[in-house]
Backbone as numpy.savetxt, mean C-alpha at the origin, in Angstrom:
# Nx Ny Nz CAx CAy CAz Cx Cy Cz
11.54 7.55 -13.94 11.06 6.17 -13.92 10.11 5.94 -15.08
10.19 4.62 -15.52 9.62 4.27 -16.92 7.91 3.84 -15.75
6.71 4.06 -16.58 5.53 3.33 -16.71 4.90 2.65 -17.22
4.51 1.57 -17.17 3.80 0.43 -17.60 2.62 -0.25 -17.35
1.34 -0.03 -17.87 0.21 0.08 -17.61 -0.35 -1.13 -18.50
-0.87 -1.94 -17.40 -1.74 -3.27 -17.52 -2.91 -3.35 -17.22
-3.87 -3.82 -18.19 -5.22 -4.21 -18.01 -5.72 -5.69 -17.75
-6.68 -5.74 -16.61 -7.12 -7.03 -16.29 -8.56 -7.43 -15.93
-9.16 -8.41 -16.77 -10.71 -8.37 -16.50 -10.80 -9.90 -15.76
-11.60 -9.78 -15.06 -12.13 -10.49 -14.12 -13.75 -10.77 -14.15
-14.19 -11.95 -13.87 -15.65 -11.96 -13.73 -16.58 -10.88 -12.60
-17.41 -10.12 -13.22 -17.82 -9.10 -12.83 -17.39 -7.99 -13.01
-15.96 -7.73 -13.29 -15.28 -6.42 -13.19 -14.14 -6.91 -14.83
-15.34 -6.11 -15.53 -14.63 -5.71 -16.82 -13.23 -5.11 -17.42
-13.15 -4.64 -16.83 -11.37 -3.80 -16.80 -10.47 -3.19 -15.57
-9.71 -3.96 -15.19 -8.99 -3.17 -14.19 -7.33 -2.79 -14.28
-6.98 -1.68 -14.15 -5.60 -1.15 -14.34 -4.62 -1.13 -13.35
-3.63 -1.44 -14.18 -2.77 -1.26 -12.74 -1.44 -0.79 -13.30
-0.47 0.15 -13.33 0.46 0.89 -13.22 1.87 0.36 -12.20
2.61 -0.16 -13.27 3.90 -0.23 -12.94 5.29 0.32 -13.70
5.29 1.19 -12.05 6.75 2.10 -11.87 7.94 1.02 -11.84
9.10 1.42 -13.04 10.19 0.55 -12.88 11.55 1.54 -12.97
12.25 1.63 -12.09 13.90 2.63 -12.43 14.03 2.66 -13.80
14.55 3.50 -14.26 15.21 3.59 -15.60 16.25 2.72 -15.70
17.06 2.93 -14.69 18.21 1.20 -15.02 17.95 0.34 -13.59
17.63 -0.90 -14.18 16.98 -1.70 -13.64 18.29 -3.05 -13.55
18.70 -2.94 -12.40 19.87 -3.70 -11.56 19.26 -4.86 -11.37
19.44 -6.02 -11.60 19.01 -7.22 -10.60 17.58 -7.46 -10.18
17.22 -7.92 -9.28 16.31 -8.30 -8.78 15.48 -6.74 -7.99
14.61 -6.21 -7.76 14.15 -5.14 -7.84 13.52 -5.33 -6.07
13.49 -4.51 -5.15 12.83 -4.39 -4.00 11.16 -4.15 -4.99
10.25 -4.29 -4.41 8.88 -3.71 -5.00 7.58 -2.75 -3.90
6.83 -2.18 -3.74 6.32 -1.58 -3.06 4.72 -2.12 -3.89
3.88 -2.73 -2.67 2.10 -2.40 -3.51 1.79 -1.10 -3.20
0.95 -0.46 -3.85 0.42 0.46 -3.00 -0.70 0.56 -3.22
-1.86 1.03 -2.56 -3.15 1.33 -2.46 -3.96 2.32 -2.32
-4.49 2.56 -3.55 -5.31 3.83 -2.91 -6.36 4.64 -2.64
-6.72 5.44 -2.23 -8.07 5.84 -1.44 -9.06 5.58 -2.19
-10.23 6.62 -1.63 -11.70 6.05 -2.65 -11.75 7.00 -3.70
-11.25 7.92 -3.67 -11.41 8.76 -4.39 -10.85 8.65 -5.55
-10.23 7.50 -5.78 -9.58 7.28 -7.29 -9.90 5.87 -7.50
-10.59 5.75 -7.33 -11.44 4.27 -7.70 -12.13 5.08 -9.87
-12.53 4.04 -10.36 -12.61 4.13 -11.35 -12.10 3.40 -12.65
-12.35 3.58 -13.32 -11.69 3.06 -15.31 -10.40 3.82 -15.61
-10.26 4.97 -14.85 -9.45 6.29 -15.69 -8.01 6.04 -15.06
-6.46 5.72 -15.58 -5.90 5.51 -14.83 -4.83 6.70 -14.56
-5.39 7.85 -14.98 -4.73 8.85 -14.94 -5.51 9.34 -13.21
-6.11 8.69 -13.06 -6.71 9.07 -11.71 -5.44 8.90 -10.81
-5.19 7.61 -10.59 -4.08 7.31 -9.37 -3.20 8.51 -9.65
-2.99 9.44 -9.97 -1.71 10.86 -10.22 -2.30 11.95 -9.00
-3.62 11.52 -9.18 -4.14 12.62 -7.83 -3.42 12.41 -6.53
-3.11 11.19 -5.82 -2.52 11.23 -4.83 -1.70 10.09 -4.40
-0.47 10.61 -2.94 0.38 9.87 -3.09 1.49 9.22 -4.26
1.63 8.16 -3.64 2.90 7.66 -4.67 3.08 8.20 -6.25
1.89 7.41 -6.61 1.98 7.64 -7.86 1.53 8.99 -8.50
1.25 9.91 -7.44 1.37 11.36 -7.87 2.85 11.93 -7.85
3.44 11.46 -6.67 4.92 11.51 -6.77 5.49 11.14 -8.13
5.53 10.13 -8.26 6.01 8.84 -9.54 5.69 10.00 -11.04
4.62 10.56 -10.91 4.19 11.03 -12.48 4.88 12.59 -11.88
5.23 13.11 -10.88 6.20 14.38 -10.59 7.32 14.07 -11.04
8.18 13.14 -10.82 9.25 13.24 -11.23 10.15 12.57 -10.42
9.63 11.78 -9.17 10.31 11.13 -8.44 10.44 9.74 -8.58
11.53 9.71 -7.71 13.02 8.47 -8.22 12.79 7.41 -7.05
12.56 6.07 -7.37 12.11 5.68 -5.78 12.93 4.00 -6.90
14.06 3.55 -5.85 14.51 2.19 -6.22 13.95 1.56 -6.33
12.57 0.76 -6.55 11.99 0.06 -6.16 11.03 0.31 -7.50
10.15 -1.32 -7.68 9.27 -1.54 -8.96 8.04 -1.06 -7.72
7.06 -0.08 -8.38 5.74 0.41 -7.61 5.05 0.08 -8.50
3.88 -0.98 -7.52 3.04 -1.58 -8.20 1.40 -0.66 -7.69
1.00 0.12 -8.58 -0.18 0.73 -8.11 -1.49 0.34 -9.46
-2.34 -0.31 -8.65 -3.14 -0.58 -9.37 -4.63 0.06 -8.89
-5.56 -0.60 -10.13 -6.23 0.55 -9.77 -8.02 0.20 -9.11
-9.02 0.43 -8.21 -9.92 -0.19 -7.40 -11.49 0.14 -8.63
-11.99 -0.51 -9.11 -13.14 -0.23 -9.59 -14.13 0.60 -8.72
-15.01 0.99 -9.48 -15.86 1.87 -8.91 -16.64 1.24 -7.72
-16.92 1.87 -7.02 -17.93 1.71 -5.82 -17.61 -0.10 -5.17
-16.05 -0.28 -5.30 -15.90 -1.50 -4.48 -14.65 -1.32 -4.07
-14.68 -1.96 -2.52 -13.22 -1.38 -1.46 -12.23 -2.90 -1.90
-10.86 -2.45 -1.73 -10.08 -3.16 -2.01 -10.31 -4.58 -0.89
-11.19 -4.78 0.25 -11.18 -5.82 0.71 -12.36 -6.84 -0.18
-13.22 -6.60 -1.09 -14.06 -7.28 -1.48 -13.40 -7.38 -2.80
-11.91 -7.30 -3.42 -11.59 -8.12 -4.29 -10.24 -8.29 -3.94
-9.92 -8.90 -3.14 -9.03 -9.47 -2.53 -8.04 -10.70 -3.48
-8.99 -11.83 -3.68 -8.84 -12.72 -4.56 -8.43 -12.19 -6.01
-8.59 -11.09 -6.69 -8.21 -10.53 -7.99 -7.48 -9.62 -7.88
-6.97 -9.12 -6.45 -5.27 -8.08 -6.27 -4.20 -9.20 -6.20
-5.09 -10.41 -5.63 -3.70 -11.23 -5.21 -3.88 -12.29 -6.61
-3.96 -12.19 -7.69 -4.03 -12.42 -8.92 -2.95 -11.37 -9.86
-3.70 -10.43 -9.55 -3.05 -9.07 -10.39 -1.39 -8.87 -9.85
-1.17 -8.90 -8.16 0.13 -8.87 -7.71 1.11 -9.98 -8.48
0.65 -11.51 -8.31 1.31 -12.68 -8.77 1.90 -12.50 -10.48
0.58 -11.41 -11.04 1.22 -11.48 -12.49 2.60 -10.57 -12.42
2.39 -9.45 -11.70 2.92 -8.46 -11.91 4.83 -9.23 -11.52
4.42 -9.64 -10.52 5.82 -10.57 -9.67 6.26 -11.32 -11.17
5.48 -12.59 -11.75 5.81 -12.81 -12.54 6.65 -12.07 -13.99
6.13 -10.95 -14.44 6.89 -10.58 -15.38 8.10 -9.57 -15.46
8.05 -9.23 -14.07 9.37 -7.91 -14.03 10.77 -9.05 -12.81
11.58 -8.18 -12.96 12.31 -8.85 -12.25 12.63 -8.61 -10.59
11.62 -8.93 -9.89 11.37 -8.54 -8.51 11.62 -9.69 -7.71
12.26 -8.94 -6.70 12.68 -10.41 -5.44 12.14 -10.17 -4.64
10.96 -11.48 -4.69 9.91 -11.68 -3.98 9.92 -11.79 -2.35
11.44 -11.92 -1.93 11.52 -11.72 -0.39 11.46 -10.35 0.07
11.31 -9.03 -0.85 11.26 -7.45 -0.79 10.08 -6.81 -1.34
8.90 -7.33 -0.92 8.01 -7.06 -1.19 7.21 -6.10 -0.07
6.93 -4.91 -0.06 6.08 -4.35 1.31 4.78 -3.89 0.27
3.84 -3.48 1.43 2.93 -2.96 1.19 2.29 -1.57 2.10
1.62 -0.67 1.13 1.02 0.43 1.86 0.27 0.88 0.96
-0.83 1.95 1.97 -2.07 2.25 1.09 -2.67 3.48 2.53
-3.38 3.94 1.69 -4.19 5.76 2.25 -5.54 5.34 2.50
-5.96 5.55 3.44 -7.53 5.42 3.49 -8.13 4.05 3.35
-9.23 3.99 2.37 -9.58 2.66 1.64 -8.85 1.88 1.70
-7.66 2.40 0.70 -6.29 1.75 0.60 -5.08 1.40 2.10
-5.73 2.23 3.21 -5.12 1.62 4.62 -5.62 0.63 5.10
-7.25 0.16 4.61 -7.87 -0.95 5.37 -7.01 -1.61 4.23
-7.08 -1.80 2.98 -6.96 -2.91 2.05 -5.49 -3.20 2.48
-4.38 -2.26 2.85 -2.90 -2.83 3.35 -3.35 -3.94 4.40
-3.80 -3.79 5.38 -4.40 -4.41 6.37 -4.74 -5.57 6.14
-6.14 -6.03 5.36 -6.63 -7.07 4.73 -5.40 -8.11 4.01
-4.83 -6.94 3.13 -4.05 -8.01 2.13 -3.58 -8.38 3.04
-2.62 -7.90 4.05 -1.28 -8.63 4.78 -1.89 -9.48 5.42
-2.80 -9.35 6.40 -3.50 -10.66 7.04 -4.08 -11.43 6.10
-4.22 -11.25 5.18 -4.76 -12.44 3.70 -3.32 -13.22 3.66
-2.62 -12.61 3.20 -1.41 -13.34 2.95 0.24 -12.45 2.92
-0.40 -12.83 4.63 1.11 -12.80 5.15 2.97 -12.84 4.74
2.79 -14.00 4.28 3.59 -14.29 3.73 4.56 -13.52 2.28
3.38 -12.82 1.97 4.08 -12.40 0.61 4.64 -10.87 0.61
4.64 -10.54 1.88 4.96 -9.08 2.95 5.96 -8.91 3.86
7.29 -8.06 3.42 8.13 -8.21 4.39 7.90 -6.73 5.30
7.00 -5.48 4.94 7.09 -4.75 5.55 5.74 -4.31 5.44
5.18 -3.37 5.64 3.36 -2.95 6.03 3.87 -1.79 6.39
2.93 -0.60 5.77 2.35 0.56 6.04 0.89 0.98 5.87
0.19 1.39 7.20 -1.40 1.75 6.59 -1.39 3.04 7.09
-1.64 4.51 6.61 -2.06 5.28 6.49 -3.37 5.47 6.46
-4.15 6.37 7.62 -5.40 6.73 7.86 -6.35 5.64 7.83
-6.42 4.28 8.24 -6.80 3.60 7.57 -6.31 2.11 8.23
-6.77 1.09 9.20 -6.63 -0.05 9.23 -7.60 -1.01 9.06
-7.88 -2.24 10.17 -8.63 -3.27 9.98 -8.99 -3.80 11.29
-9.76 -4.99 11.44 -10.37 -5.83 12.04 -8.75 -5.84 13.71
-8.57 -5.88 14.16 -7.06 -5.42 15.57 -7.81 -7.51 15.73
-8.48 -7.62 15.44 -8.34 -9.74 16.12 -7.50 -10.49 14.89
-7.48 -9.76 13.99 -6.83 -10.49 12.84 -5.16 -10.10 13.59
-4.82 -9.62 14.31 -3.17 -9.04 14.08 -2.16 -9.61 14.43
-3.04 -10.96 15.18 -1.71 -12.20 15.01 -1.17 -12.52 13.87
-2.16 -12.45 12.59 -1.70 -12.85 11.45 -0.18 -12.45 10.77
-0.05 -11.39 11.57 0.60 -10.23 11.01 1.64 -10.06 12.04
2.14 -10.34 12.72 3.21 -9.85 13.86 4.25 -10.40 13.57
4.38 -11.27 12.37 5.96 -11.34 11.61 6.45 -10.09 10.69
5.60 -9.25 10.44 5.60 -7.74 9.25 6.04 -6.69 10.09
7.08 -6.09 9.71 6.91 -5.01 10.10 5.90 -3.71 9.96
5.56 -3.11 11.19 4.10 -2.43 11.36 4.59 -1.23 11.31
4.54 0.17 10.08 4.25 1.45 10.51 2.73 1.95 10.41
2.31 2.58 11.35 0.44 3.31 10.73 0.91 4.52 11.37
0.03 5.67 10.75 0.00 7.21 10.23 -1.04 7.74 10.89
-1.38 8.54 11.43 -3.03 8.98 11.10 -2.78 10.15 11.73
-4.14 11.06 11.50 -3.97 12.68 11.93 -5.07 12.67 13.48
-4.92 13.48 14.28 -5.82 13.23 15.07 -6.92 14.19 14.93
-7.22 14.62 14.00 -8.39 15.59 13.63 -9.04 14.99 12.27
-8.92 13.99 12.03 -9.56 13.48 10.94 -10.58 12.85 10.67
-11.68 13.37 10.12 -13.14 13.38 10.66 -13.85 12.13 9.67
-12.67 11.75 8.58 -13.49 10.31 7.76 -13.07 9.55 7.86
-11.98 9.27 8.47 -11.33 8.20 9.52 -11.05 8.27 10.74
-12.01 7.57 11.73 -11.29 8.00 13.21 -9.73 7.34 13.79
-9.62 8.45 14.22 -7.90 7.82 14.75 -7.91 6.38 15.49
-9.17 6.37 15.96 -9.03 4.83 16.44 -9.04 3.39 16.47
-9.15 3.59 14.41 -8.68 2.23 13.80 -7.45 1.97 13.89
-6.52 3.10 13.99 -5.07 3.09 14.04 -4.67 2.48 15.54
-4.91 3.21 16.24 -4.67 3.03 17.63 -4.93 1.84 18.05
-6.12 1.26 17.22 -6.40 -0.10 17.79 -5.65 -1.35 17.48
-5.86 -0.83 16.03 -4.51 -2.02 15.26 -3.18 -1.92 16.07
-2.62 -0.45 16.41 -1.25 -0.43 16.99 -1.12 -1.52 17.84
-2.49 -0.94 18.89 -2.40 -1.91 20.76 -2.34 -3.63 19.76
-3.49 -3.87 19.31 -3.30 -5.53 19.00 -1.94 -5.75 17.96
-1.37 -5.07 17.51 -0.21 -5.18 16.90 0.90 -5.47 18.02
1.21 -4.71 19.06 2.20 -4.71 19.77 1.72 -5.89 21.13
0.20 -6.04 21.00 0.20 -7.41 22.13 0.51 -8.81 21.36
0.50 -8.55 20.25 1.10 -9.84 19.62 1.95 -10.11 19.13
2.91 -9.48 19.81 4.61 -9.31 19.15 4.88 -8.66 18.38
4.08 -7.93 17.35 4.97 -7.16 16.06 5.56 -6.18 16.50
6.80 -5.90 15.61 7.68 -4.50 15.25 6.78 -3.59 14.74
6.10 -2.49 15.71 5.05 -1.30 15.13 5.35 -0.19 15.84
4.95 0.93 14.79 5.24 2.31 15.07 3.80 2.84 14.99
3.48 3.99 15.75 2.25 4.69 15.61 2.64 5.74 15.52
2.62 6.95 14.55 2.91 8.28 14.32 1.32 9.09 14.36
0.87 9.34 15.34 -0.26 10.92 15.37 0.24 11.74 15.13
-0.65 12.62 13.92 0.03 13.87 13.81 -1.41 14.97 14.40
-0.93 16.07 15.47 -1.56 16.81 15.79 -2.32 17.87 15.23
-3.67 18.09 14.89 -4.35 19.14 13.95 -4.59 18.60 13.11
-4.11 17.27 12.29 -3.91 17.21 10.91 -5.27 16.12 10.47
-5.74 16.49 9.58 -7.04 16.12 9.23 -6.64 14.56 8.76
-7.52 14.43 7.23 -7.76 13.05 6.59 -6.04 13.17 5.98
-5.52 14.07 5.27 -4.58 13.95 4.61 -3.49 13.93 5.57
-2.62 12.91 6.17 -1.88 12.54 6.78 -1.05 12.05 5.93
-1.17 11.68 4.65 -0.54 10.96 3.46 0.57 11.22 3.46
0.61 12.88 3.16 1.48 13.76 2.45 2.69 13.44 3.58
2.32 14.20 4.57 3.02 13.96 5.58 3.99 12.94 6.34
3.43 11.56 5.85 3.74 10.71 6.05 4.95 10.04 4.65
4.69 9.95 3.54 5.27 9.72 2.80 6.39 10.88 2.46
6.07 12.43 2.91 7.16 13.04 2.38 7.92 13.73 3.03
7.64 13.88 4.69 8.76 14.65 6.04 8.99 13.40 6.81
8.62 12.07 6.43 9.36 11.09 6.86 10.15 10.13 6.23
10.84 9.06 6.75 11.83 8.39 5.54 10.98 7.56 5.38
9.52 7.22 5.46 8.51 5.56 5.09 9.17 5.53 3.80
8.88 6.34 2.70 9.21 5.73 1.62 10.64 4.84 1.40
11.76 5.74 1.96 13.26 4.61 2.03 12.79 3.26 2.60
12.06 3.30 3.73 11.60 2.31 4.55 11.15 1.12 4.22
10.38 1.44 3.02 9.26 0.53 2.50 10.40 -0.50 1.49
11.49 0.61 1.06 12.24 -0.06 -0.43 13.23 -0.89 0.31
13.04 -1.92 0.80 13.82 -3.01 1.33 15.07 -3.44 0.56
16.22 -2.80 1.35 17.40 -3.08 0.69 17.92 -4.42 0.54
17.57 -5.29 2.03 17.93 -6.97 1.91 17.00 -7.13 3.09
16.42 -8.51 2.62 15.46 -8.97 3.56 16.02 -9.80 4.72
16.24 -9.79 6.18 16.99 -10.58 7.45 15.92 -11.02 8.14
């Protein structure tokens, strides 16, 4: 997969990066994936996002149909307090590649599980599928959201996220109609990531073949 790395400044926040994965042959209209990620790769450096998940995959060598849009979180601020400048940065990104905007999902690790969360209840609409890993949100917002399809991840030994942001989002997910899955994994600490993105099919999951 080819990479393509964009810079974007914003009032207050001088430079922000964001990394887009596109197939080498690029068919039509493109499924797309956001993704989000933890705190630990917050920063200027965009060789950071390679540390984990996707786009550590993506710079391995893996093949994923779909345009991956991973951008990148400035220092010492969570993806819910710039909300207004992802959903800026997403719109450009939509704009210049050739992505069909009815195949759009989102997912994110940690930080990046509340910010899946946030965005989709921000705007619903621009989400045909949701994944949060280790990592959800506010469970009163989840009416917003019960048109998305819901997978969440989490380990039940994981001591910087308690399992029971997950659990909670699940219950208010499934009392308000959504399609949701809850996967606990037993023993397994903060890194549920791995696990989740690579002994399960989420990733096929996420790359929306046609939207119904």
């Amino acid at each position: 997969m080819k990479k393509h790395l964009h810079t974007y400044s914003f009032d207050g926040i001088e430079t922000m990066y964001c990394q887009v994965w596109l197939p080498d042959e690029v068919e039509g209209p493109l499924p797309a994936i956001l993704f989000l990620h933890g705190a630990g790769e917050r920063g200027l450096d965009e060789t950071l996002l390679a540390f984990q998940a996707l786009p550590k995959y993506l710079t391995a060598g893996r093949e994923i149909p779909a345009a991956v849009i991973c951008p990148q979180c400035p220092e010492n601020i969570k993806w819910k307090e710039i909300l207004p400048q992802l959903g800026y940065l997403l719109e450009d990104v939509l704009k210049q590649y050739p992505i069909d905007r009815s195949r759009v999902s989102i997912t994110g690790l940690s930080m990046g599980g509340f910010g899946t969360w946030y965005a989709a209840c921000t705007w619903p609409e621009k989400f045909c599928r949701a994944a949060a890993i280790c990592g959800a949100g506010d469970p009163v917002l989840a009416p917003l959201v019960k048109d998305i399809p819901w997978r969440l991840y989490h380990g039940d030994a994981d001591q910087a996220v308690e399992p029971a942001y997950s659990e909670k989002a699940y219950a208010a997910l499934q009392a308000a109609g959504a399609r949701a899955e809850l996967t606990i994994y037993p023993g397994v600490t903060h890194n549920s990531w791995d696990k989740a993105y690579l002994e399960t099919d989420l990733i096929d999951w996420l790359v929306v073949k046609e939207n119904r």
